[in-house]
RODO-2510 file (C-alpha; in nm, 4 decimals, decimal comma):
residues 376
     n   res          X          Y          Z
     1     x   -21,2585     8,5400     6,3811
     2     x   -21,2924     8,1838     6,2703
     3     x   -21,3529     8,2607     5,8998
     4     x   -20,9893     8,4018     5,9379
     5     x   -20,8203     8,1091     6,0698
     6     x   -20,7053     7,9742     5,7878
     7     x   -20,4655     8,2348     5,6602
     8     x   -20,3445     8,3545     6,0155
     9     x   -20,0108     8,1761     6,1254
    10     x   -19,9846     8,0055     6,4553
    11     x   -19,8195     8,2577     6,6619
    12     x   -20,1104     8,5420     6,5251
    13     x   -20,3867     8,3135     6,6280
    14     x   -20,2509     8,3064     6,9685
    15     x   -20,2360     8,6648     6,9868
    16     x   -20,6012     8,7474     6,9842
    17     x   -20,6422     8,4363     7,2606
    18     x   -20,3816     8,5610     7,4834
    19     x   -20,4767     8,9606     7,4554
    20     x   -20,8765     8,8667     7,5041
    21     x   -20,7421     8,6954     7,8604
    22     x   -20,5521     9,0128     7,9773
    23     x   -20,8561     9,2094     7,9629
    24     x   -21,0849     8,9830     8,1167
    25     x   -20,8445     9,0369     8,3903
    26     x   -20,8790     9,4220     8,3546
    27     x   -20,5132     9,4777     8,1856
    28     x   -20,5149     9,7619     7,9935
    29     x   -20,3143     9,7892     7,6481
    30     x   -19,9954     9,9665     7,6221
    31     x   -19,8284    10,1493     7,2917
    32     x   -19,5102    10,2207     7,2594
    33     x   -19,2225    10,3696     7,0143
    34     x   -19,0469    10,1316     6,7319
    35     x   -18,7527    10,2640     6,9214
    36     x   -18,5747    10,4350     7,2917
    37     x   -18,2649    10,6242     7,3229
    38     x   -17,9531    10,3193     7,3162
    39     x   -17,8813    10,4411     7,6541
    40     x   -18,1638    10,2702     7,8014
    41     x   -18,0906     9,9413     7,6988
    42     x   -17,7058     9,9632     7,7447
    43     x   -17,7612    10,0884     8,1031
    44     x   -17,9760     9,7058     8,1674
    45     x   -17,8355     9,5102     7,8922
    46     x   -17,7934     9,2191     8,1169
    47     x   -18,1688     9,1751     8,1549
    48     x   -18,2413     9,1532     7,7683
    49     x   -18,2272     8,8181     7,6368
    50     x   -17,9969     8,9410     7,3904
    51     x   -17,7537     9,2231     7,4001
    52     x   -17,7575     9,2442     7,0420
    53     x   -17,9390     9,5586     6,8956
    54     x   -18,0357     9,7394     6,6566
    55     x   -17,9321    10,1358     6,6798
    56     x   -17,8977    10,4081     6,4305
    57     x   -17,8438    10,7780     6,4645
    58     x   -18,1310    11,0103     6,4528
    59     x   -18,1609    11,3694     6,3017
    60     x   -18,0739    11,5325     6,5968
    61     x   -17,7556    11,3106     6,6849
    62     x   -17,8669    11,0916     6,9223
    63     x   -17,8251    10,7370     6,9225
    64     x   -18,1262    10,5532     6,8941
    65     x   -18,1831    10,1817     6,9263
    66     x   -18,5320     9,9299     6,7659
    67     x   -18,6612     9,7896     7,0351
    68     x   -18,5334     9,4849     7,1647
    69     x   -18,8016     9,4544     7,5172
    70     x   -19,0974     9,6443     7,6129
    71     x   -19,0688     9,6199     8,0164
    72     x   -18,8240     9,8514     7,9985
    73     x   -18,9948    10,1189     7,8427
    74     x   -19,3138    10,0397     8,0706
    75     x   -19,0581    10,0483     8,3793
    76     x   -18,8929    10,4624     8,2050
    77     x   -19,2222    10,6216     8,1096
    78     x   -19,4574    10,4993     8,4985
    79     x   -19,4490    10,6924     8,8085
    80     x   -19,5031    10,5734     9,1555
    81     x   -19,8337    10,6293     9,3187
    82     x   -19,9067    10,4913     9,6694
    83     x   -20,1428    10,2121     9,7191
    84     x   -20,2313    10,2016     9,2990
    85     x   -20,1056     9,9085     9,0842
    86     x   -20,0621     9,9708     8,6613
    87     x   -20,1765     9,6966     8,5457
    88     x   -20,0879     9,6670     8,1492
    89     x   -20,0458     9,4190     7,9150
    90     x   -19,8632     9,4760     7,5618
    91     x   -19,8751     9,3084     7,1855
    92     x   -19,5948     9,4758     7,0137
    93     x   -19,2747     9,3802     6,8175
    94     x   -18,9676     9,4127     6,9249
    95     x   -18,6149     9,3825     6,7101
    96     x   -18,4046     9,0965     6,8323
    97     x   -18,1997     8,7967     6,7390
    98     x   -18,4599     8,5000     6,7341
    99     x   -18,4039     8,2137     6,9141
   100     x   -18,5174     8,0235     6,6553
   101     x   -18,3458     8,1325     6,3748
   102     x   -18,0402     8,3204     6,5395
   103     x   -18,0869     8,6121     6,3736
   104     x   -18,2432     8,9190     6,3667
   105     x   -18,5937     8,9206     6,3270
   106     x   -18,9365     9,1089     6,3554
   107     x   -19,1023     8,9091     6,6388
   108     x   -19,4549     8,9803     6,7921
   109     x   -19,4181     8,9401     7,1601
   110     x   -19,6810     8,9436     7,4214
   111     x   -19,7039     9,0041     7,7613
   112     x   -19,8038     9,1852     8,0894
   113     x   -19,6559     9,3967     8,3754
   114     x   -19,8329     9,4310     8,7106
   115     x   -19,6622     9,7653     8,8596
   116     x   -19,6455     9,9496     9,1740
   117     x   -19,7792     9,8290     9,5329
   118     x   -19,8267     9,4821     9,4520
   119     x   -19,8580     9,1824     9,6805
   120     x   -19,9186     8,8037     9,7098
   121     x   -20,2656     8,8598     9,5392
   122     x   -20,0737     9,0419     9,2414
   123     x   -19,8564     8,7484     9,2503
   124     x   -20,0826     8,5022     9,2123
   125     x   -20,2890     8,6960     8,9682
   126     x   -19,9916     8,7508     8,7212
   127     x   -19,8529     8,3420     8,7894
   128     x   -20,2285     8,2044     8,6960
   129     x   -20,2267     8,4518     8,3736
   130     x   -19,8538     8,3327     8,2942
   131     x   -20,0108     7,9438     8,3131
   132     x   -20,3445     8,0231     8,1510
   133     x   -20,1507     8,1740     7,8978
   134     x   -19,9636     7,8164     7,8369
   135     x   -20,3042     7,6254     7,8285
   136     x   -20,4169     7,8778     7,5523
   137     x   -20,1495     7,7462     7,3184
   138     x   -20,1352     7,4485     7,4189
   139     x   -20,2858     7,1891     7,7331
   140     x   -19,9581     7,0158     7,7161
   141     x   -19,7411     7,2755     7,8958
   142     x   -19,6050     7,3100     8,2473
   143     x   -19,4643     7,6490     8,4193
   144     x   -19,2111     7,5965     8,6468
   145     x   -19,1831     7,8267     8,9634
   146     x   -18,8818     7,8954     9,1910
   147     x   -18,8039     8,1746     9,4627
   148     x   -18,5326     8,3311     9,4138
   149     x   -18,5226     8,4102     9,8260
   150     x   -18,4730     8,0441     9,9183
   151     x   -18,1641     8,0070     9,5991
   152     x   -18,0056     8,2988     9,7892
   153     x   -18,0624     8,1887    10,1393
   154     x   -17,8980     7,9044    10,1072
   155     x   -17,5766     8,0107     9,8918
   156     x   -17,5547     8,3152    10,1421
   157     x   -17,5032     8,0051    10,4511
   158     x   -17,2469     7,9091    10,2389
   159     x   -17,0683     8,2653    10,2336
   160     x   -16,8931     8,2067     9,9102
   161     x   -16,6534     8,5095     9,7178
   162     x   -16,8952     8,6699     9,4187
   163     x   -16,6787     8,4547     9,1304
   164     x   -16,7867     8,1479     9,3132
   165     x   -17,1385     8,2515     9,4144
   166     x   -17,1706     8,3007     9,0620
   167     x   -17,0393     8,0131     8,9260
   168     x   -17,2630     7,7956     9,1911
   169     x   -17,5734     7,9737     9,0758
   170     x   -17,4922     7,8774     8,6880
   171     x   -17,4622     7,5341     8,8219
   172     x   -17,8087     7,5541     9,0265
   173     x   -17,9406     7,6745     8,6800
   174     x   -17,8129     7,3528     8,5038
   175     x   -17,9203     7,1643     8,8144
   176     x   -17,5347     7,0522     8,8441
   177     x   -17,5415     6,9256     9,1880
   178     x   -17,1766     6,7781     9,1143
   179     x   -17,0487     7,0830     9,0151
   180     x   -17,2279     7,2578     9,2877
   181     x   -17,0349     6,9981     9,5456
   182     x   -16,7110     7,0608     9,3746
   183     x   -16,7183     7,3758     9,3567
   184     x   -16,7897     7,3901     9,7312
   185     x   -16,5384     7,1575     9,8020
   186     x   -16,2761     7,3664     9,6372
   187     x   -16,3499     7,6697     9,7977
   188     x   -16,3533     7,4937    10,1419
   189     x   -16,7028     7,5480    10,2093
   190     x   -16,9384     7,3735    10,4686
   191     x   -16,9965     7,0795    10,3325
   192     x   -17,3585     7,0482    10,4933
   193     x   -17,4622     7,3794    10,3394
   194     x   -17,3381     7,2418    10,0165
   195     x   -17,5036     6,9077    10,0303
   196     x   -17,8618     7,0811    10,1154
   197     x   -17,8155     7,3404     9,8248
   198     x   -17,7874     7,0317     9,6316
   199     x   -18,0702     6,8748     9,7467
   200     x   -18,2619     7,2140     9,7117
   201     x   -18,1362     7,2144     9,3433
   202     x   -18,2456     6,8963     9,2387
   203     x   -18,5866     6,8869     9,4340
   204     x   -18,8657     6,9015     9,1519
   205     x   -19,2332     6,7966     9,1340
   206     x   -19,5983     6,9328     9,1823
   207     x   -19,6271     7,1788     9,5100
   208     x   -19,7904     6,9128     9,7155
   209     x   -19,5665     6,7317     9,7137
   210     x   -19,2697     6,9770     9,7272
   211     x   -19,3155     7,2266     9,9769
   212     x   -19,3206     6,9510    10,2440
   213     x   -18,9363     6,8427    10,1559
   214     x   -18,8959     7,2496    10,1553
   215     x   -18,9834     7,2981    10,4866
   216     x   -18,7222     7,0453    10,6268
   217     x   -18,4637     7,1157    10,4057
   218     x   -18,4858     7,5043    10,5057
   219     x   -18,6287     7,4023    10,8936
   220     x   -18,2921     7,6150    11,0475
   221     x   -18,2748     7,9028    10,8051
   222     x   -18,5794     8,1447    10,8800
   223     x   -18,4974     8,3789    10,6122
   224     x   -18,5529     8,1047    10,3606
   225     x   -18,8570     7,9443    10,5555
   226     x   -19,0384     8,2847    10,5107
   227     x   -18,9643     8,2260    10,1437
   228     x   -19,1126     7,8860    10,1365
   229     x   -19,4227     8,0328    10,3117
   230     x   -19,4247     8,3218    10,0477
   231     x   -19,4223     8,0286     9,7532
   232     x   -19,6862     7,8253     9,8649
   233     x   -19,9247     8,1295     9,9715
   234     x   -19,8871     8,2414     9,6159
   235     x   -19,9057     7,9165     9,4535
   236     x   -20,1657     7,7971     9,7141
   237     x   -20,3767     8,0736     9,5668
   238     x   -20,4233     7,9658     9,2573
   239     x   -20,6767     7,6812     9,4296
   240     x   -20,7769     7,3561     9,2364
   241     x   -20,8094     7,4094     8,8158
   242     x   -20,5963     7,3512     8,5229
   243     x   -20,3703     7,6722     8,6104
   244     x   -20,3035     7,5051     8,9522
   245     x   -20,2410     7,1802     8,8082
   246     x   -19,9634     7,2542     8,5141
   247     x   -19,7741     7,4605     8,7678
   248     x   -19,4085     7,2751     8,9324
   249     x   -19,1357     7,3201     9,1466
   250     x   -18,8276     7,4162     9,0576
   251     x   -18,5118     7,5478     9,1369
   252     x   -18,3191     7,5667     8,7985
   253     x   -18,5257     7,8266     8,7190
   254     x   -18,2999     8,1284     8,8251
   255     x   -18,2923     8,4738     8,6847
   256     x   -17,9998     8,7748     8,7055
   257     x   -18,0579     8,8406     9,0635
   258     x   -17,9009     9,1849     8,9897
   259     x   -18,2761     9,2299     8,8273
   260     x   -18,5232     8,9988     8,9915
   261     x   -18,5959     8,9109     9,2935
   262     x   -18,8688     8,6542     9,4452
   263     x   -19,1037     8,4674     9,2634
   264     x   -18,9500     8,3598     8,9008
   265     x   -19,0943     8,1079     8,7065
   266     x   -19,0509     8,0056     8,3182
   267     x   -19,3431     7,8237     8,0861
   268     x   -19,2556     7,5294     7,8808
   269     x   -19,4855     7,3511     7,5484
   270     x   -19,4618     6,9988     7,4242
   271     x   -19,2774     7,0225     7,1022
   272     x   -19,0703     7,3194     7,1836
   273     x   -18,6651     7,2470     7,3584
   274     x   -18,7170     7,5727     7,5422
   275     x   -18,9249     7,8280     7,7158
   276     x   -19,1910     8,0361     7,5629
   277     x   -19,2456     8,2070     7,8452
   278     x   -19,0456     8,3679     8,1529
   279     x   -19,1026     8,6025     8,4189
   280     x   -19,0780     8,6682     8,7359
   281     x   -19,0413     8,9492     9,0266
   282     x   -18,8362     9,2611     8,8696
   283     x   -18,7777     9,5063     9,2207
   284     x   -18,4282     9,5420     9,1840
   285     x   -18,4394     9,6697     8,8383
   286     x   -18,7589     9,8841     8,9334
   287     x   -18,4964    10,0049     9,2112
   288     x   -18,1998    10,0738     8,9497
   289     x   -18,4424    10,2539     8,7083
   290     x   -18,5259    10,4976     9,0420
   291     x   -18,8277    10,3475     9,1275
   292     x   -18,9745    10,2922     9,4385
   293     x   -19,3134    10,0171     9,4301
   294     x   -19,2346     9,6612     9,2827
   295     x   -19,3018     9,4679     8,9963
   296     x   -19,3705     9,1700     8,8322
   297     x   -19,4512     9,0341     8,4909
   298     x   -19,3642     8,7874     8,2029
   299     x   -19,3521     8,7734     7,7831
   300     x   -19,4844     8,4862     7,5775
   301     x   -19,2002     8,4399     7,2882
   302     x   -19,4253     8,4405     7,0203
   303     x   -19,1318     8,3360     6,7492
   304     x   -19,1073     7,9806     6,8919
   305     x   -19,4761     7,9210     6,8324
   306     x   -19,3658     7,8649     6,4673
   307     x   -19,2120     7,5327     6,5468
   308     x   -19,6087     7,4285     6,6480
   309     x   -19,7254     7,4753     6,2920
   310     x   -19,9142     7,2048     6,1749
   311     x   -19,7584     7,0398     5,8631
   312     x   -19,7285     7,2666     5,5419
   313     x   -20,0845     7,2430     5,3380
   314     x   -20,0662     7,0214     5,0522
   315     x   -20,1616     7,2616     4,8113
   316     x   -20,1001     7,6634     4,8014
   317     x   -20,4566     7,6830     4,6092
   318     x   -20,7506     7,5133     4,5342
   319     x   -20,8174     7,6849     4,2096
   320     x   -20,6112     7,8488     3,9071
   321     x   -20,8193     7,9336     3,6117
   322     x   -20,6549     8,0046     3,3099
   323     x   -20,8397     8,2947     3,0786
   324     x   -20,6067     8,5166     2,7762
   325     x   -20,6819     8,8980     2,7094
   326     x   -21,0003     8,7925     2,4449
   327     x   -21,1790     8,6425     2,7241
   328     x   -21,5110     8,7542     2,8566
   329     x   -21,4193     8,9742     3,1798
   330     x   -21,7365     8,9637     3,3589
   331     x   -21,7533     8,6137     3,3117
   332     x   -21,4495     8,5414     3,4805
   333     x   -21,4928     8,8005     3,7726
   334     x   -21,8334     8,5486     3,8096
   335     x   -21,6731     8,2027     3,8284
   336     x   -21,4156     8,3603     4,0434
   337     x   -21,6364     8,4811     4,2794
   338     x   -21,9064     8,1954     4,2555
   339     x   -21,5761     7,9376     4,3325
   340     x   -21,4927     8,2034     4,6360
   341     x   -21,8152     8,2242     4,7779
   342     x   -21,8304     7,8384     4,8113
   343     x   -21,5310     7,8480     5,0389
   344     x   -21,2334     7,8050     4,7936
   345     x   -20,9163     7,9784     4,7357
   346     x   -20,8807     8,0813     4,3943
   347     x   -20,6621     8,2321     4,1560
   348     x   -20,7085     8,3575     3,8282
   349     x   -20,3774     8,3536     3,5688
   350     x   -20,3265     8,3652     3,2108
   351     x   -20,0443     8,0947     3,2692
   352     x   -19,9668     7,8387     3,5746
   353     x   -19,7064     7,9721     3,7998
   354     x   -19,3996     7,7841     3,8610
   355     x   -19,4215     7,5693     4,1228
   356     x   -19,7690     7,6612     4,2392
   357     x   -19,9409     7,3421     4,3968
   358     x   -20,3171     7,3377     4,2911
   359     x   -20,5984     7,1321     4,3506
   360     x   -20,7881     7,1579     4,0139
   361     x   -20,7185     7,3369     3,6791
   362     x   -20,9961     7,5357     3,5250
   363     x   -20,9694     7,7226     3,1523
   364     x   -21,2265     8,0106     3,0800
   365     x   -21,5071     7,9010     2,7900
   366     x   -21,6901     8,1630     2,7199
   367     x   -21,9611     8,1772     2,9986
   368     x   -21,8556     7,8801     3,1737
   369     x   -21,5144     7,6691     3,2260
   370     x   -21,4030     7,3421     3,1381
   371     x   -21,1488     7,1326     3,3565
   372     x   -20,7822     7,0735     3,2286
   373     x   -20,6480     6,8967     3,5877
   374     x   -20,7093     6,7824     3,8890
   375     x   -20,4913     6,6385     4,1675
   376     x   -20,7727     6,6699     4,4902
***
């Protein structure tokens, strides 16, 4: 593997790191179609990060679409069986608009789904994976957790109309506690409600020190309080380590909760404005797609990694060598592969290409070569 390193990008070197740690964790691979029927993703397009796709018609008339996710697909082709989990993890690319370079692209994503009867241990499991899957790109990364329960517990006291709920859980996602106040304010809501949503929204930090404040902000709500249990169970689980200590608080971390449900949580990397990963609890969708056990998973956005490139390499070669058509063949096959064998890139031309950057400049003598340029 390490002899390869040189020539893989970013993003493809963390593939083999992140795949390797799924299996230690017995995840088994999943394969999939380059495409699904259109319906599939029209019928959930709110939980794609993108609604744009790629369809075409096939040969029998049916309207066919590149993949734009995998879960999906996982979610169509399982079945439930009592008491078993699937536990799968996936390298494949999918077809979507990149948030890097807003448009469509070709981008490797990997991830993992942990389906069926799953419970705080599968939690757990799946939110120390989603952080040691930040510390294998990077150690400067944090994931930040929320629970989705505890969001909707409290904006449920509040009793708001759906157009408001909605526009209160945009601003919990912004953590907007002014807007959150106004809003309530307009709509003639109780004020104390409203003030401890806002202190729920902007509450942030390392468990320890969070789930105290939690408890006292939620102490007459028991719905929510069972939430706050749930959270620090889970996140209690993952014990003392670097997993444990990259993980964070925080409520601005909301998902469609048409879709997810629970435990959510998103991973961030130095050098990157926004996620890389995201994930969370999926039941409601699992229940949409007419299926009974629960789910949860996440996808590392492998695209972004290409923004932690190191800086371009000064040179695209550290060899041409120049030869013409009279020129002794099996000499030059020989210096080529003497120069490769002793670890340098090489390339053999009968003229420079434009705007090739090289290292040194050999020309073919005979048996041997004589040096026209160097810039090392």
């Amino acid at each position: 593997m390490e002899k390869y390193n040189s020539v893989l990008k970013y993003e493809e070197k963390a593939v083999f790191g992140l795949r390797a740690l799924y299996r230690k964790y017995g995840y088994t691979q999943y394969k999939m179609s380059k495409f699904e029927e259109y319906e599939l993703y029209v019928r959930n397009k709110d939980f794609l990060v993108s609604d744009n796709v790629i369809t075409f018609t096939d040969t029998n008339g049916r309207l066919m679409a590149l993949k734009p996710d995998v879960t999906l697909s996982i979610i169509k082709n399982g079945s439930d069986t009592e008491g078993v989990v699937q536990k799968v993890y996936y390298n494949e690319n999918v077809y979507r608009v990149s948030k890097g370079s807003h448009q469509f692209k070709e981008i490797m994503q990997v991830g993992l789904e942990c389906v069926g009867a799953i419970d705080n241990y599968c939690i757990s499991e799946v939110l120390m994976l989603a952080a040691e899957s930040l510390l294998a790109v990077t150690d400067a990364c944090v994931l930040d957790v929320s629970h989705l329960g505890i969001v909707s517990a409290c904006i449920d006291r509040l009793n708001p109309d759906e157009e408001t709920r909605a526009a209160i859980l945009k601003c919990v996602g912004e953590k907007n506690t002014h807007g959150i106040l106004a809003l309530c304010r307009d709509a003639q809501l109780d004020e104390d409600m409203a003030q401890r949503l806002a202190a729920l929204t902007s509450t942030y930090g390392a468990p320890d020190a969070v789930l105290s404040r939690l408890r006292e902000l939620c102490a007459d709500d028991t719905a929510a309080l069972v939430c706050v249990e749930e959270l620090s169970s889970v996140i209690g689980a993952l014990g003392h380590g670097r997993a444990a200590d990259v993980v964070r608080i925080d409520f601005s971390v909301t998902s469609d909760m048409n879709y997810y449900n629970g435990i959510v949580f998103r991973g961030f990397v130095q050098g990157i404005p926004t996620g890389i990963l995201s994930g969370g609890q999926y039941d409601k969708l699992m229940a949409k797609m007419g299926r009974k056990s629960g789910a949860i998973g996440f996808a590392v956005y492998l695209d972004l990694l290409e923004r932690l490139e190191s800086d371009e390499p000064e040179f695209d070669v550290d060899t041409v060598i120049l030869y013409t058509k009279d020129d002794d063949m099996d000499a030059l096959r020989g210096t080529v592969r003497m120069l490769t064998d002793a670890g340098q890139t090489v390339t053999a031309q009968k003229a420079v290409p434009e705007k090739l950057r090289y290292k040194q400049l050999l020309r073919l003598c005979g048996k041997g070569v004589e040096i026209v340029e160097t810039h090392a």
